[in-house]
DRENBA-782760 format. One record per residue (C-alpha): residue in one letter; x, y, z. Coordinates in nm, 4 decimals. Example, Ala and Ser with C-alpha at 12.3 -4.5 7.8 and 13.67 -1.06 7.14 Angstrom:
2
{pt "A" {1.2300 -0.4500 0.7800}};
{pt "S" {1.3670 -0.1060 0.7140}};
! end
This chain:
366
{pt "X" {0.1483 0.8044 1.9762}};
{pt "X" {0.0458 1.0182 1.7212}};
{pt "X" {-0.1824 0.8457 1.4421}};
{pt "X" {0.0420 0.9586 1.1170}};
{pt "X" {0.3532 0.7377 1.2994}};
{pt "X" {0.4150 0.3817 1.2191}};
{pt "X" {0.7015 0.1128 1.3749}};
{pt "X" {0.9324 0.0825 1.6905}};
{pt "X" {1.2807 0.0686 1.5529}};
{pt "X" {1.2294 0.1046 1.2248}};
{pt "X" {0.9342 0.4173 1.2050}};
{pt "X" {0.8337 0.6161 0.9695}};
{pt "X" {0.6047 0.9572 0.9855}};
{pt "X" {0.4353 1.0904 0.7437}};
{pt "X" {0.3572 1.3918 0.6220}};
{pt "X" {0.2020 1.6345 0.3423}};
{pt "X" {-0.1429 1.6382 0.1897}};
{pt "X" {-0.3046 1.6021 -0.1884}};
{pt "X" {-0.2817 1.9776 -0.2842}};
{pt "X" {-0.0349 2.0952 0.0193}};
{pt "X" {0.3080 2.1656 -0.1312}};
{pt "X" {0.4327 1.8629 -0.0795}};
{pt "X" {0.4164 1.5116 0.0629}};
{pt "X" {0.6607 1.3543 0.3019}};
{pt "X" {0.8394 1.0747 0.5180}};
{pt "X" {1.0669 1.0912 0.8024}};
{pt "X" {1.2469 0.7571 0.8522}};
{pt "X" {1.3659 0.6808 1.1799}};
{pt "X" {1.5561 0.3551 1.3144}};
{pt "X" {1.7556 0.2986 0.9386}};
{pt "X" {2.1082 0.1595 0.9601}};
{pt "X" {2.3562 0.2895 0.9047}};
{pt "X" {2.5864 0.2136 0.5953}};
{pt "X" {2.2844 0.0950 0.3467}};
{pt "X" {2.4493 0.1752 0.0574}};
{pt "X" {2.1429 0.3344 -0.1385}};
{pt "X" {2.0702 0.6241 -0.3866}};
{pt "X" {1.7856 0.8530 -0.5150}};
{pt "X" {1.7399 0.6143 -0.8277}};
{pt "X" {1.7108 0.3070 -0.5850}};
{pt "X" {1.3869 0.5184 -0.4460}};
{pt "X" {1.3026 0.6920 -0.7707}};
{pt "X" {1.2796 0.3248 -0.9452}};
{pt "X" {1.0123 0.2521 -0.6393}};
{pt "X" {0.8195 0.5299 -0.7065}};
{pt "X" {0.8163 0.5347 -1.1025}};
{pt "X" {0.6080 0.1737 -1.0490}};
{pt "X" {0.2925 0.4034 -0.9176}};
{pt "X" {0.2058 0.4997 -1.2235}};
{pt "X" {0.0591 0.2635 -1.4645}};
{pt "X" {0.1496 0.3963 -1.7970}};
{pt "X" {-0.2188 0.3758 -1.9759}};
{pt "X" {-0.4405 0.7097 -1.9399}};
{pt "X" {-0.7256 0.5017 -1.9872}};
{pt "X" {-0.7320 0.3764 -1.6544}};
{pt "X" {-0.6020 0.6714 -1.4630}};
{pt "X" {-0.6943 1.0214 -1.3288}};
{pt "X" {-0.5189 1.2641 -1.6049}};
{pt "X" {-0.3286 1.3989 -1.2782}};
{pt "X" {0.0259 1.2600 -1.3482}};
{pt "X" {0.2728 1.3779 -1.1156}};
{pt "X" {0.6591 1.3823 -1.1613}};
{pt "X" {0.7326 1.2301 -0.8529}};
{pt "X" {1.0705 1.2817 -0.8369}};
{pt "X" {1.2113 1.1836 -0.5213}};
{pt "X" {1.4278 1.4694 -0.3100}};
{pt "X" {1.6336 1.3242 -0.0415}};
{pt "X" {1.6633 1.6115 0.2741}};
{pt "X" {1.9035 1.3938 0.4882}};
{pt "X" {1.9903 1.0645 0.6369}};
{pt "X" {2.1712 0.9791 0.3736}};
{pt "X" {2.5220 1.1363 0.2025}};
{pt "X" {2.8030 0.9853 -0.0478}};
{pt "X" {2.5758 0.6930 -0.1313}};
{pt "X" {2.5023 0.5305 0.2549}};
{pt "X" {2.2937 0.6025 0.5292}};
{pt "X" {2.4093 0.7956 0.7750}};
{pt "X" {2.2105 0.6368 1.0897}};
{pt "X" {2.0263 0.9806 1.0947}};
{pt "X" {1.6520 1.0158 1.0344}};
{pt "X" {1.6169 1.0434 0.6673}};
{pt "X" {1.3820 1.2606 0.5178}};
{pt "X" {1.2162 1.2695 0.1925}};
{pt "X" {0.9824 1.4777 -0.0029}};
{pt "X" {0.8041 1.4164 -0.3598}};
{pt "X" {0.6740 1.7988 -0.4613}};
{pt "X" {0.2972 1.8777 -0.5835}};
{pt "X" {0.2628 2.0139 -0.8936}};
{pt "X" {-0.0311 1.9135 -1.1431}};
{pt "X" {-0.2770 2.0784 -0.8750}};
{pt "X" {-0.6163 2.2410 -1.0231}};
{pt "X" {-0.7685 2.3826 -0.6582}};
{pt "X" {-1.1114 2.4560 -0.8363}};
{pt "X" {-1.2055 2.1302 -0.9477}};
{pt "X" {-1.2615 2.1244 -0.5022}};
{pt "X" {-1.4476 2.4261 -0.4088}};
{pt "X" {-1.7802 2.2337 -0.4210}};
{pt "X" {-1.7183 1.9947 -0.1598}};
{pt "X" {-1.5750 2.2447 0.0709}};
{pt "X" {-1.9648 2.2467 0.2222}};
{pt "X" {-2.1072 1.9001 0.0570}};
{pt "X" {-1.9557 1.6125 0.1368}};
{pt "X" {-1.8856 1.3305 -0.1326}};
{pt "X" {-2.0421 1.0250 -0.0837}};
{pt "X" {-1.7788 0.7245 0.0441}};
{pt "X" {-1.4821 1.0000 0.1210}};
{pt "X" {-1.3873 1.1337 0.4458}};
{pt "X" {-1.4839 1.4594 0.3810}};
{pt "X" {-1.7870 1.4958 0.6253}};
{pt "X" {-1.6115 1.3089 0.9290}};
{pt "X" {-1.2810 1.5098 0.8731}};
{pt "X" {-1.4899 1.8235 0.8760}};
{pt "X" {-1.6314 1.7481 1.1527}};
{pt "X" {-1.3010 1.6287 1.3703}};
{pt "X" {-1.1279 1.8980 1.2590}};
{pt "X" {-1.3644 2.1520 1.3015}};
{pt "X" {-1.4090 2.2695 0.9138}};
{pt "X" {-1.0232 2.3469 0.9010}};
{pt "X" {-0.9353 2.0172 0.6899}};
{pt "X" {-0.7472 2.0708 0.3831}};
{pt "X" {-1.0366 1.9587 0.1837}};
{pt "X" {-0.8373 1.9883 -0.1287}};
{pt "X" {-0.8322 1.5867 -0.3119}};
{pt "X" {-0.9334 1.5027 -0.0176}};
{pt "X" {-0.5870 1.6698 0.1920}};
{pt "X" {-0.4450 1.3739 0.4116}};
{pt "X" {-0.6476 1.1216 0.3380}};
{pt "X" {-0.5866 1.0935 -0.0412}};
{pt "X" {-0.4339 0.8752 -0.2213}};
{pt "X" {-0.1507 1.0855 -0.2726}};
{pt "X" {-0.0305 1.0044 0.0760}};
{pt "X" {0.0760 0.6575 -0.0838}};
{pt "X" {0.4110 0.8438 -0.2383}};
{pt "X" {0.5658 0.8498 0.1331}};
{pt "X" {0.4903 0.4741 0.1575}};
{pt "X" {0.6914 0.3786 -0.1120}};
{pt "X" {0.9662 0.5961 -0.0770}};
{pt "X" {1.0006 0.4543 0.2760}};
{pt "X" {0.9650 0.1095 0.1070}};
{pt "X" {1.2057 0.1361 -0.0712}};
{pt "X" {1.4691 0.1695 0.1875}};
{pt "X" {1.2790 -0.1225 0.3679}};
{pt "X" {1.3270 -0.3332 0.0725}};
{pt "X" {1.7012 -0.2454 0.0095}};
{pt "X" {1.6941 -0.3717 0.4293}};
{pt "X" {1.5546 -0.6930 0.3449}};
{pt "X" {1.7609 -0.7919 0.0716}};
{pt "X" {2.0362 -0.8173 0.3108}};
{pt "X" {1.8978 -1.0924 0.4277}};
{pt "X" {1.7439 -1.2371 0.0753}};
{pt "X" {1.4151 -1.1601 0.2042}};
{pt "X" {1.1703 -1.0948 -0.1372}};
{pt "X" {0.8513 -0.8807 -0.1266}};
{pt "X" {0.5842 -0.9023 -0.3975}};
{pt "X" {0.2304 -0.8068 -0.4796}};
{pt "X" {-0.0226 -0.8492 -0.7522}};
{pt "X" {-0.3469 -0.8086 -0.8473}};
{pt "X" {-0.5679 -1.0983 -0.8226}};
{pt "X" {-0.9022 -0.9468 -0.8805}};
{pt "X" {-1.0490 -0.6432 -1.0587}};
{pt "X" {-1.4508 -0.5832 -1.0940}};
{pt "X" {-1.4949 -0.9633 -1.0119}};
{pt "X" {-1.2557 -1.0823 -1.2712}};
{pt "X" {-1.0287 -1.2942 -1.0868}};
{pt "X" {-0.6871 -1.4173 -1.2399}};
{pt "X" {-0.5940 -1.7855 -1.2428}};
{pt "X" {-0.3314 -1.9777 -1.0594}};
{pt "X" {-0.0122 -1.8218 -1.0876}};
{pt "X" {0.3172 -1.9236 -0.9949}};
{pt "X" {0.5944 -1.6922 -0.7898}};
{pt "X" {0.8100 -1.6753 -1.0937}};
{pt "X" {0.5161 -1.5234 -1.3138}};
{pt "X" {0.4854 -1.2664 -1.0653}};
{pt "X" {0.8637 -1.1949 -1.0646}};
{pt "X" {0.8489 -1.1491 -1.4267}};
{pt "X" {0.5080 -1.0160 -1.5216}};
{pt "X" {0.3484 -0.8172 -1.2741}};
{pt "X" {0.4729 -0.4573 -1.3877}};
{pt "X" {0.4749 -0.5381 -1.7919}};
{pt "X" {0.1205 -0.4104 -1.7882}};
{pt "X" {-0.0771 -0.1485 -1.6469}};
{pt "X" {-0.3246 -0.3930 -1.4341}};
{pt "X" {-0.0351 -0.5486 -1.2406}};
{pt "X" {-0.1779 -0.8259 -1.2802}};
{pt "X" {0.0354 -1.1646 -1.3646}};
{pt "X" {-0.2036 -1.3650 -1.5455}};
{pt "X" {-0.2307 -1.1764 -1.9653}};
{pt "X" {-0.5592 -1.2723 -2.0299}};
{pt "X" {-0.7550 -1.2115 -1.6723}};
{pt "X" {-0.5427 -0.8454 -1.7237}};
{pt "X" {-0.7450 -0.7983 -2.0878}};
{pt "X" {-1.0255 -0.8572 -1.9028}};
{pt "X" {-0.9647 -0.5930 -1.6458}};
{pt "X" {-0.8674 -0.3068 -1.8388}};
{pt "X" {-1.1827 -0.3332 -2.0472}};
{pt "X" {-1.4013 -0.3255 -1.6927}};
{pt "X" {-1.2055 -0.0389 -1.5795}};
{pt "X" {-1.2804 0.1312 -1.9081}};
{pt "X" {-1.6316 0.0524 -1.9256}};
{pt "X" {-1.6862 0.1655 -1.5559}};
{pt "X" {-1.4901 0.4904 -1.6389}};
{pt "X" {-1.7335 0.5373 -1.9606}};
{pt "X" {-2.0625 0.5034 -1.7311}};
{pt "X" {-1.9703 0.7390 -1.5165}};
{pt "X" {-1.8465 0.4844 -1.2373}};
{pt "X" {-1.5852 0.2992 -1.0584}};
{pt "X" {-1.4971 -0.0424 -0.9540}};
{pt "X" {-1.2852 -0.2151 -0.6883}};
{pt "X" {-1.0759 -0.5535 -0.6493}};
{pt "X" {-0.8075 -0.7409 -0.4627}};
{pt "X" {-0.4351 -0.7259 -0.4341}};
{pt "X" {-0.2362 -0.9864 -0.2906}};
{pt "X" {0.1112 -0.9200 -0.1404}};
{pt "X" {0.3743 -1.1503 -0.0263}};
{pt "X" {0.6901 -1.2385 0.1831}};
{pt "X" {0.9153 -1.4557 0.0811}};
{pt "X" {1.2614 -1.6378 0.2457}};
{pt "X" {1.1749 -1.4725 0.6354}};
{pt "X" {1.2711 -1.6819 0.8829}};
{pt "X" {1.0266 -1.8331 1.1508}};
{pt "X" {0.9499 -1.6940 1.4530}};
{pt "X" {0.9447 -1.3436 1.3774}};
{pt "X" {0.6505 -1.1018 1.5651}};
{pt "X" {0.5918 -0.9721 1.8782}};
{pt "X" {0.2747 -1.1204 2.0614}};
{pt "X" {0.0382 -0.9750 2.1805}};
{pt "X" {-0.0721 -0.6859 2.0217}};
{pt "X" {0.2284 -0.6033 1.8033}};
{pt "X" {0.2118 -0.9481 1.6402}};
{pt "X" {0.3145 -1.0112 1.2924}};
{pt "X" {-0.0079 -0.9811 1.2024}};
{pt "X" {-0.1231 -0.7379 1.3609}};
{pt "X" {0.1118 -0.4836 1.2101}};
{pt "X" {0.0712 -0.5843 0.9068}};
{pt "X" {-0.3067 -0.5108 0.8889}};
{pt "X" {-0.2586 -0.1695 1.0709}};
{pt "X" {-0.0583 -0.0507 0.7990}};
{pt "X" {-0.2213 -0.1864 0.5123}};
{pt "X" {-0.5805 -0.1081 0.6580}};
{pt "X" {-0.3518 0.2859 0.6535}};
{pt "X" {-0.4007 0.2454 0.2941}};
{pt "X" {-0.6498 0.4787 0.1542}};
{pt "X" {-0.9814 0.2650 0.0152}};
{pt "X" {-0.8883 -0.0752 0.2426}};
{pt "X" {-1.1791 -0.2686 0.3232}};
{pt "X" {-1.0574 -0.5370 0.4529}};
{pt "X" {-0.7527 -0.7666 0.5350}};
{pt "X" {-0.7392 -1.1784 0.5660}};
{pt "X" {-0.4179 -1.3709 0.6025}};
{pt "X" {-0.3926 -1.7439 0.4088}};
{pt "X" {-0.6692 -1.8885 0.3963}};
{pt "X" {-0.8758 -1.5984 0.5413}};
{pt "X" {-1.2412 -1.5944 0.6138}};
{pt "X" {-1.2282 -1.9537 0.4340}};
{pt "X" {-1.1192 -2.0760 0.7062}};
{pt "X" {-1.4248 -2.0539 0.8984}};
{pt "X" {-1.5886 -2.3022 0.6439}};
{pt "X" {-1.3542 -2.5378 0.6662}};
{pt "X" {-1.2717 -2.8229 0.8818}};
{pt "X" {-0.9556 -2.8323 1.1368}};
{pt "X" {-0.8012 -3.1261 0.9255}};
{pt "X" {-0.8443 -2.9235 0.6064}};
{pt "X" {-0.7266 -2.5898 0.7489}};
{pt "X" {-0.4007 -2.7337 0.9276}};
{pt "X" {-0.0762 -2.6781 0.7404}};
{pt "X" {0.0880 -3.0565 0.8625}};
{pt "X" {0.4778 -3.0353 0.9199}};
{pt "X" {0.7316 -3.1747 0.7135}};
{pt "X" {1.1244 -3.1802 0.6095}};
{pt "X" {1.2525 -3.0178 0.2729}};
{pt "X" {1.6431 -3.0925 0.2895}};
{pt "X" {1.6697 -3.0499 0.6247}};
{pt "X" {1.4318 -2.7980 0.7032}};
{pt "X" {1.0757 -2.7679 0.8380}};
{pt "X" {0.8121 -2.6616 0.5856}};
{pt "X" {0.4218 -2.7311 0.5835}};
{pt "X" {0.2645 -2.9190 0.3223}};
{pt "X" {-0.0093 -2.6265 0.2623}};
{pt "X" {0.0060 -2.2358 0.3926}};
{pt "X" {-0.3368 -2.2350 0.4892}};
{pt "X" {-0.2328 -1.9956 0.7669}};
{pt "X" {-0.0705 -1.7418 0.5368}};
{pt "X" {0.2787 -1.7787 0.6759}};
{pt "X" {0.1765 -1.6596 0.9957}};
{pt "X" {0.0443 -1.8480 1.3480}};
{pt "X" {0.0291 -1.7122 1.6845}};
{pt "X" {0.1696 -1.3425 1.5206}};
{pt "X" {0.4543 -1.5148 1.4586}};
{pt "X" {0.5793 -1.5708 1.1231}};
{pt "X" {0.6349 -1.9872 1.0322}};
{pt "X" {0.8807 -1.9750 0.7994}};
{pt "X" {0.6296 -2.0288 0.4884}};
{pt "X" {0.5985 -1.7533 0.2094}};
{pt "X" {0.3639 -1.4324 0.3988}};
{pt "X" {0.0704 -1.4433 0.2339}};
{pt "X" {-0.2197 -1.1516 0.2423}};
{pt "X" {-0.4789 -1.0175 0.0713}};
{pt "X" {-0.6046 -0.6868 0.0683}};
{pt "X" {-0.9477 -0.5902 -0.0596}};
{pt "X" {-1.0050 -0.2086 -0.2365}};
{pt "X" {-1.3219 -0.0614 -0.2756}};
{pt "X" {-1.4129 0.1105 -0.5741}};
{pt "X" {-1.2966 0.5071 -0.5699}};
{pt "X" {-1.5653 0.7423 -0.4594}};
{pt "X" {-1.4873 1.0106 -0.6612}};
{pt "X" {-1.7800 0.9281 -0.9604}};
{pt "X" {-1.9266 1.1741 -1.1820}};
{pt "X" {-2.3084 0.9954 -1.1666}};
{pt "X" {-2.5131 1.2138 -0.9267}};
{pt "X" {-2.5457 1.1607 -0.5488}};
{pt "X" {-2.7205 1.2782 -0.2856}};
{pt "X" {-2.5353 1.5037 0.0034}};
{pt "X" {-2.5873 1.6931 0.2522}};
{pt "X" {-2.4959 2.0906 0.2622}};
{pt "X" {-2.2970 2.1616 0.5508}};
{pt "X" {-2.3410 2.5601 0.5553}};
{pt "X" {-2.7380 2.5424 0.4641}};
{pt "X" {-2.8131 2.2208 0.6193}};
{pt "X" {-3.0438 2.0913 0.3822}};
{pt "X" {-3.0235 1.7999 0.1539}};
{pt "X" {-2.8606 1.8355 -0.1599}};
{pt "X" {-2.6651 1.6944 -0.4679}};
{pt "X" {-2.3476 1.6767 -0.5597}};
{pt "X" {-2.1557 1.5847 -0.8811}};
{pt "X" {-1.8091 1.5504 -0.8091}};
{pt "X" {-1.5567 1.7283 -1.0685}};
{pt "X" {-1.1825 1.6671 -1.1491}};
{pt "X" {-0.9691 1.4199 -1.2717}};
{pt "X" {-0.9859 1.1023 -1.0411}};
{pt "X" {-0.8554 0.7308 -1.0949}};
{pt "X" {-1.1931 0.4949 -1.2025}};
{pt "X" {-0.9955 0.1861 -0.9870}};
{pt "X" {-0.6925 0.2084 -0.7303}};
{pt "X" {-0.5927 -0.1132 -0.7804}};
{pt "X" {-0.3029 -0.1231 -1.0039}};
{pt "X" {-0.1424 0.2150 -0.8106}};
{pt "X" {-0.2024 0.0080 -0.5035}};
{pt "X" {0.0396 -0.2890 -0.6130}};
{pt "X" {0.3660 -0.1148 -0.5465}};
{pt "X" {0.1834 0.0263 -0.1938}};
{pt "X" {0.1184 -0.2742 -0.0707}};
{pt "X" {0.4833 -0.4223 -0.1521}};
{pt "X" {0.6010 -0.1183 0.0754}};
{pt "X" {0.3810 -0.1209 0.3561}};
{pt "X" {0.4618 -0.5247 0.3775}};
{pt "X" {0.8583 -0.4133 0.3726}};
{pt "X" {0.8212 -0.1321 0.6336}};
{pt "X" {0.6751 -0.3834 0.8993}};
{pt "X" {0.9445 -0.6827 0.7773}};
{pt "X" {1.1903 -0.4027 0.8546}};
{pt "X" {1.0592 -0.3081 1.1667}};
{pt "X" {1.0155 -0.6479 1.2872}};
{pt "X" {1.3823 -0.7891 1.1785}};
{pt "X" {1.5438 -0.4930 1.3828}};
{pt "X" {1.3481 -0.5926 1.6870}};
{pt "X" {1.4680 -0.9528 1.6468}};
{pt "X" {1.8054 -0.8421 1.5924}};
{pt "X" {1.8363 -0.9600 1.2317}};
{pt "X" {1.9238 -0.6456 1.1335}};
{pt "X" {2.2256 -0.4856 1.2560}};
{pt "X" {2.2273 -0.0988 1.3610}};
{pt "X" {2.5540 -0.0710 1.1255}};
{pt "X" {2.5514 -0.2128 0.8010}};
{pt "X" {2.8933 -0.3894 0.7345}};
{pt "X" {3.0172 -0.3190 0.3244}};
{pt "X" {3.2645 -0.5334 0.2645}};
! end
């Protein structure tokens, strides 16, 4: 299968790169008869964008969603849907430097060399963050899926240049994660943040952290053992995500420091229904999901893209060199990869449910 398709019944394709004229998704496997418009996916896609130029690269696209087809008089027609965000704010120069020296941390030198010097080397072509905008846009019709079934997806940012947030509750993230630029439900760890981000930025430099996405209200026993388990495809995709470093479920690499009778979510009934007294396993066991809130955390390393001088090699002279990079690059990914992570969660849900048969192939409107 080719690498830039994702899902079984519900898959999505992307397409596009940083500087290219645009960048795309092709849904196929939707319903049909989700009653959903342009501003359901435009309101997706306007949460990219933390409002604070402080904290982001001064490229600020318009992002306005243009649907090609799969969807007419307000449903979906059952037909692949296609849909395309246009680039605009592009500044090619700012890239003719690294068409022959590599910057350290990107995928510039193993692309060149896979693609035999022919990569769009451009923001870094297809593997920049731009290529997030499809994932939302398809997210959004995954999450307009889910809520069919009261399904809730979430994400926040837990962690930014080692400043980690306190506990928070579900309803705090509800309310508070997009009324400030770090995404971040917890005011004062957020303060924090910003002023690391800033600082970082200032020096010359950038810094990484953690975002934690969950699933709430799906029912146990979803997943597909063995190798297209719950889990599974959930880590494929969000390991997809440009600047993913790594991926741990619950309790994570904890776990392995922990005794069985501490890491073992015991059984018990909640009016009538079985729940676990902790979610140690992150909602999932066996790839298949328990029934508890999905819980996952995704770890970002800090963007490449720095203006402090590195060493490089010169791919047309072969001899060591050094490179400053140029342009207008984000100084932490973090809070742009909140709403990311909510859709790459949704996409597999989506996927998943239609395999069970959760999701109907017709959408009844009643």
């Amino acid at each position: 299968m080719p690498g830039n398709k994702f899902g079984l019944e519900f898959s999505i394709s992307i397409f596009g790169e940083s500087h290219g004229k645009c960048v795309g998704v092709l849904i196929d496997g939707c319903p049909a008869g989700l009653k959903i418009s342009e501003n359901d996916i435009q309101k997706e896609l306007d949460k990219r964008i933390p409002k604070d130029e402080k904290i982001i690269s001064s490229r600020i696209e318009e992002d306005k969603v243009e649907v090609l087809s799969g969807i007419y008089q307000g449903f979906s027609t059952g037909a692949p849907i296609c849909m395309i965000v246009r680039n605009k704010d592009v500044i090619d120069a700012d890239y003719e430097e690294i068409k022959f020296k590599p910057r350290p941390g990107h995928a510039d030198y193993p692309a060149w060399v896979k693609y035999g010097g022919f990569n769009d080397y451009r923001g870094g072509g297809i593997f920049s963050g731009r290529l997030t905008v499809p994932f939302i846009m398809a997210g959004a019709i995954a999450k307009k899926l889910l809520k069919q079934l009261n399904i809730e997806v979430l994400a926040h940012t837990i962690e930014i240049a080692g400043i980690k947030i306190k506990e928070v509750s579900i309803e705090d993230i509800k309310r508070k994660v997009y009324l400030n630029p770090m995404r971040c439900a917890d005011e004062e760890a957020a303060i924090l943040m910003r002023k690391a981000i800033i600082k970082a930025a200032e020096e010359g430099d950038s810094v990484g952290g953690i975002v934690e996405g969950l699933a709430i209200n799906l029912p146990a026993g979803i997943g597909e053992p063995i190798f297209d388990s719950l889990d599974s495809d959930l880590a494929k995709i969000l390991f997809s995500i440009p600047g993913v470093k790594g991926v741990e479920f619950g309790l994570g690499f904890k776990a392995s420091r922990v005794k069985g009778s501490i890491n073992n979510d015991e059984y018990i009934l909640v009016n009538g229904k079985i729940k676990t007294l902790t979610n140690n396993a992150g909602g999932i066991l066996g790839g298949l999901s328990t029934g508890m809130p999905i819980s996952v955390k995704i770890a970002f390393k800090p963007p490449s893209s720095i203006k402090k001088k590195q060493k490089t090699v010169n791919l047309k002279t072969f001899k060591e060199d050094w490179i400053e990079v140029k342009g207008r690059h984000d100084p932490c990914i973090v809070p742009k990869a909140v709403p990311v992570v909510e859709a790459c969660i949704a996409i597999t849900l989506c996927d998943h449910l239609i395999r069970a048969g959760l999701i109907p192939k017709v959408i009844k409107n009643e």
